[in-house]
Each structure stands twice: as structure tokens, then as C-alpha cells.
Steps between C-alpha positions, in 0.01 A plus 500: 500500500522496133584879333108503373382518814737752663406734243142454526529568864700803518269598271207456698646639824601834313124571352345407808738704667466803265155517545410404864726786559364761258188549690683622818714763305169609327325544810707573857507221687453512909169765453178379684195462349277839509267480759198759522481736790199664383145436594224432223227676342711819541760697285829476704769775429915423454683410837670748696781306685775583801689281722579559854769354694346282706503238150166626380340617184211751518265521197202755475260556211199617399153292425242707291131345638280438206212716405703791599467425872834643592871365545633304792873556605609146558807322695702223497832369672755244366764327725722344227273179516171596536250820429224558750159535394416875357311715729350846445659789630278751395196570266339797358245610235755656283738357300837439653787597212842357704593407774904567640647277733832585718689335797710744707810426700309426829281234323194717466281440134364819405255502209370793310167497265332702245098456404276722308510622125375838521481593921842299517594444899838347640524282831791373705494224752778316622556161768739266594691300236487174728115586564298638237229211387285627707332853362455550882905530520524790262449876569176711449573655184605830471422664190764735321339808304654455130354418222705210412434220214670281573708534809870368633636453858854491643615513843865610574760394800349829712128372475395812260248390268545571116231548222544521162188526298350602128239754510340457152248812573559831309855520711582148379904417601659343693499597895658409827383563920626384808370384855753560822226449727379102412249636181354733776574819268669537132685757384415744177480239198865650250432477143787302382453526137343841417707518134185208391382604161145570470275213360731241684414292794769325756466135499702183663680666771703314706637593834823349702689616809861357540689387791603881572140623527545641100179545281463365166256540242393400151230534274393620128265656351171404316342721220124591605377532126485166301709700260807613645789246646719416819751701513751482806659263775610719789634438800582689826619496828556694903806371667415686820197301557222752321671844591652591163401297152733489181351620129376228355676302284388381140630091455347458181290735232327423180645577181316464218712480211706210695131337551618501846126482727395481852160379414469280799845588719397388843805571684626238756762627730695325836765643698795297644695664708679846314332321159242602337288249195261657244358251269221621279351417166622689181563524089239405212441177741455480817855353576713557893708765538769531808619799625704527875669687711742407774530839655119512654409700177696721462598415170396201259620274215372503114199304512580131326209273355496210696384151448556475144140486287276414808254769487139585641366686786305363768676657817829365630590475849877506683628364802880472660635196638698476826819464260414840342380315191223682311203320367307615256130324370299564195226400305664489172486331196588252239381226661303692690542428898699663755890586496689503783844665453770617774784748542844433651822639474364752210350251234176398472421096513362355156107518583341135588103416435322429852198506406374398136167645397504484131812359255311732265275825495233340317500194767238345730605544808252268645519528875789681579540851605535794273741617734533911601621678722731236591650700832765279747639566788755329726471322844793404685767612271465191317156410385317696194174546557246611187188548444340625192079555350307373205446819223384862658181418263419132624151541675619226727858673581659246755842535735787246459776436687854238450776492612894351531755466748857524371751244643764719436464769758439420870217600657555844683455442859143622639418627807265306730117559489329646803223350631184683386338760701144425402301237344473480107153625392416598188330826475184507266462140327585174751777332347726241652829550503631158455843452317504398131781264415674540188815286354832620565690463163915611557705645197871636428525800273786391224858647578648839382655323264149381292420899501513634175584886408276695339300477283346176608290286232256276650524125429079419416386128559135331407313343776557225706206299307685555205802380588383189678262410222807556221746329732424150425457518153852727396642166749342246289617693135885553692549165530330385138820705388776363708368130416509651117844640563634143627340314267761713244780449642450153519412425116 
């Protein structure tokens, strides 16, 4: 083969190879395509996931009715491979604000609702993990006495029940009460933050329990007046499971002459094991800041911004890994889409596009998702499971849901299923319960040595359109100048 044609085909295979692989670094690889969970001709809230370990993935949320006929608590199960038909758990008149899902250490999901804007009521109801798509399999609800908006749920090694809600009322704060007796009776709601400054409200809070029955807690607050500003991310905790609670504990605080905001903070937070992540939105953007602690928060490291010049706030959502791994997912732009990031070994992974929505804010979208609320969870210690809503303000708000197994981490070993005690009924609306198959895309999350320190700057790439549609002709004009070059060196 003469020298001419060895350069024109190293030529060729390098462009080709350039930018058949661009796409998959511009967008993760191994994702499934978003399939809808929710119904239509109804407004469908974000996703509220846990996994159990019998290998499933529980996934509750809330369908407003049109015409201000009421919400519907809906239900659906994933087994890794396929998610069973939604069925309705429970309806009401009211509006239902969240919904907080929780599987104990017996393999019991207990739930925990709040409905109503102004005569605001709280219910708890809880079933078998390996038996709940039936609403015939759950508990009569019980309802707990506190005016809570919204309202969070966590279940410790003993089987005492945990609440931790915001009472936005005239004693707005944050507050916590306890069940011994299976939700039967609570104990006196304790106002955990009674230093709030007046014309604040609590907002975002987040609630864990770790593997020693410790409580965890994060939120900020919102200014009530237009006029006034965000001002703190606190965080605080009971390592006697609810007895005594620390002083809580400012992570972050505006200051104004640093144009340093918390306009739209929205704390995240995850335990893993002693650790304890707080990622949040801060400065005159809305970039990520990080701030941990690894001695169950007791005390914390400087807050760091995070993912370089990604910023945006459209609610982020954490998960762990069975290696420990933290994952974090965003909405965050440019190109718009969602970022999915992980911790290991105390550095943050360089972010990597999932999900492309726009490559710029001015963009047609076309028929993709405006992704929020993009909340995962994970089943099986190995598979990352995340769903995520159109815009708060679509009229036609629908529920997503994709996910990725990672070929890196075996599966954790699940128990076996018991055979179901009763038939699976839906309660109010017949629905079948048939499975819906999805693909079953694998990835590999890059080595600890491809993780960058901080700060990380995000690599940005155009659309796979663009790329195919340019490909051909930057081939084409590549080899027009090695011909030229030849034809030089010849003469």
C-alpha cells in the first residue's frame, strides 16, 4: 500500500473514531431510555423511591385529578427488569403534599403522608415489602395529630417510628415525634429549631437515620416576603435515637458583600456509615457546594464549590452504592441535561451528561424532558435507579424513570421472596398489574485514577445530530489536506 493511502486511512479511522466516541462521553452511556410511570390527563408529582432487600424498588407519588377532583397516592414496584403497572393506594379530596417511604430491618414498608393546605392531616400505613401492590396489603391508616407540610419517615433497628416535619403555621420550624407502639400514639412534637428568625420559613428538609439508629437532618430557610433573602443551611442531629438533639449547626450563610446567596439552596444530604454529605446550592450562581463530616456530625469541613461552573437548581437527589460510592444527580447546566457525578476515596468524579435536554438555554428541546427533581435511588447495591418530572409549572407534569446497572460492583445478594399472602387487587381504580419490560443497559464507572480534585471543570459537547451531520464533511476536508500535503512533498 502506497504511503498516500496509509495516510488517508489513518486519517479516516482517527475522525471517525474521534467522533463516534464523543457522543458517549457527552452523554453516559449504559442509561435506559426514560420510560413514563405516570398516568395521563393528570399532574403527577416527583418520585419518592426505597429499595428493600428482597431486589426491589418501591416508588410512590402523587397524581393531582383534574378539575380539582382530588389527588390519588399511587404505587409501583420494579424488580431490576421490569416495573409493574401503577396502582392506587389511596385517594382523597385534598391535596396530598409528600409522600415518605421507609423499609425497616424486618422487611416492613412504612409510608407516611401529608394532605390539606389549611386543615393539614398526617396518615401512616405500613405492609409487607414483598407484598404491597395490593392497597388491600397495607394498614388502615392511622392518622398522627401534627400539622406537618410536608412530612418525613424513618424507622430504626428497635421498630420506633421517627417524624421529622416543617410546621409552616405561626410556630413554623422544624419539629420531630416518635411512635413505640406501631404509629398507635406519638409523643409531644420538640421544636428543634426555635432560634428561626421571624419572617423566615423552613424549607427542603431532609431526614436520614444511619446504621446506629442516629438522626440526621438538613434544611434552609426561605424568606416569606418577596423582599428579603435565604439566609442559612443548618443541619442537626440525636445520636440516642430522638432522646437528646444537638444545636443546630449553620453549613453555609449569606454574605452579601462576598455576593455569596442561597437563593435556591435545596440541600441534598446521604449518610454512609459515620459520614455525613451536604450538597446544596450557593454564591451569586447557583453553583454545588460540599460540606462532610466523618464523625456522624459532629463536626464538618469548609464547604468547597463543586463541579466547576455547572450551575442551576432544579432539585438534586443522592444515593450510596454497595461500594460506599456516593452518587450525586442534578439538573444543571451548560448544556443543559442531567449530571451524574460520584464520590470515592474523598474526591469527587468529573460530572458526565446523562441526559441532554438543551446544548443551550435558549434551545428547543423538542420532545425531551425538562428534567426536575431528578431523585435516584439504588437497588441491589449495584443498579442506579432515577427518576425525575417535567417543570413544577408544566400543566401536564409527568413521572420518569431510567436507570443503569454498573458492571463493576456485584450484585449484593437478596433474600428470597415469600410467596404472597393475598391476591393483588388494586384498591380504587382496576388496574392490571402486568410487568413492564424495560432494556437492561450495563456500565463501569471510570477508575480512581480518571477522578479529578477539586475544582472540577466540566468538559461541554453539542449534540449527537451535530456531530454526525459535521462528521462526514470535517472527513472529506481532512483528507483534501493530506492529498495537498503529498502532493508537496512530491513536487
Amino acid at each position: 500500500m502506497s504511503r498516500q493511502k496509509i495516510g488517508i486511512t489513518l486519517l479516516a479511522v482517527v475522525l471517525l473514531s474521534i467522533f463516534w466516541s464523543a457522543p458517549a462521553q457527552a452523554q453516559g452511556g449504559g442509561w435506559s431510555e426514560p420510560y413514563r410511570l405516570s398516568g395521563d390527563g393528570v399532574i403527577a408529582s416527583e418520585g419518592s423511591l426505597v429499595s428493600d432487600r428482597y431486589g426491589y424498588v418501591h416508588c410512590f407519588w402523587i397524581e393531582t385529578l383534574p378539575q380539582n377532583q382530588g389527588s390519588i397516592l399511587k404505587y409501583a414496584r420494579f424488580d431490576g427488569t421490569t416495573w409493574t403497572k401503577p396502582n392506587d393506594i389511596y385517594g382523597t379530596a385534598d391535596d396530598i403534599n409528600n409522600v415518605s417511604p421507609f423499609v425497616d430491618q424486618q422487611g416492613i414498608l412504612h409510608i407516611a403522608w401529608s394532605e390539606g393546605l389549611y386543615r393539614i392531616k398526617v396518615f401512616y400505613s405500613y405492609a409487607p415489602a414483598n407484598d404491597t401492590l395490593s392497597a388491600q396489603n397495607w394498614s388502615k391508616p392511622i392518622q398522627v395529630h401534627v400539622p406537618a407540610r410536608p412530612v418525613y419517615l424513618r424507622v430504626d433497628s428497635k421498630g420506633v417510628l421517627h417524624i421529622l416535619y416543617l410546621n409552616q403555621t405561626e410556630e413554623s420550624g422544624v419539629y420531630y415525634t416518635r411512635s413505640e407502639d406501631q404509629g398507635l400514639t406519638w409523643s409531644e412534637p420538640v421544636w428543634l429549631d426555635p432560634d428561626i428568625r421571624s419572617g423566615y420559613l423552613p424549607d427542603s428538609l431532609n431526614f436520614e437515620i444511619d446504621e446506629h439508629d442516629g438522626l440526621h437532618a438538613v434544611w434552609f430557610y426561605g424568606a416569606i416576603e418577596r423582599t428579603g433573602r435565604p439566609n442559612w443551611v443548618r443541619y442537626i442531629h440525636s445520636l440516642d435515637g430522638g432522646h437528646t438533639w444537638s444545636a443546630p449547626v449553620t453549613l453555609d450563610q449569606v454574605v452579601e458583600e462576598d455576593n455569596h446567596f442561597l437563593d435556591a439552596a435545596s440541600p441534598k444530604m446521604i449518610v454512609q456509615g459515620e459520614t455525613v454529605h451536604v450538597i446544596w446550592a450557593s454564591g451569586a450562581l447557583s453553583y454545588r457546594y460540599h460540606s462532610y463530616s466523618k464523625d456522624a456530625g459532629r463536626t464538618w469541613s469548609a464547604p468547597v464549590q463543586i463541579f466547576g461552573q455547572l450551575q442551576g437548581q432544579a432539585f438534586d437527589g443522592l444515593a450510596v452504592d454497595g461500594a460506599g460510592r456516593v452518587h450525586f444527580f442534578g439538573q444543571i447546566r451548560y448544556p443543559i441535561g442531567i449530571y451524574h457525578a460520584y464520590w470515592d476515596h474523598d474526591r469527587w468524579s468529573k460530572p458526565e451528561l446523562v441526559y441532554l435536554i438543551a446544548p443551550e438555554s435558549t434551545g428547543d428541546i423538542g420532545n425531551r424532558v425538562h428534567a426536575h427533581f431528578t431523585l435516584p435511588v439504588v437497588r441491589a447495591g449495584n443498579q442506579l435507579v432515577l427518576t425525575f418530572t417535567d417543570g413544577p409549572a408544566d400543566p401536564n407534569r409527568r413521572l420518569f424513570v431510567m436507570y443503569q446497572t454498573l458492571d463493576d460492583i456485584a450484585p449484593l445478594e437478596m433474600l428470597p421472596t415469600p410467596v404472597p399472602a393475598a391476591t393483588a387487587v388494586p384498591m380504587a381504580t382496576p388496574t392490571s398489574i402486568g410487568p413492564t419490560p424495560v432494556p437492561n443497559p450495563t456500565a463501569t464507572l471510570p477508575s480512581l485514577a480518571s477522578l479529578e480534585a477539586q475544582p472540577v471543570e466540566p468538559a461541554t459537547a453539542p449534540d449527537l445530530a451535530i456531530r454526525v451531520a459535521l462528521a462526514p464533511t470535517l472527513l472529506v476536508l481532512g483528507v483534501t489536506m493530506m492529498l495537498q500535503l503529498l502532493n508537496k512533498r512530491k513536487r
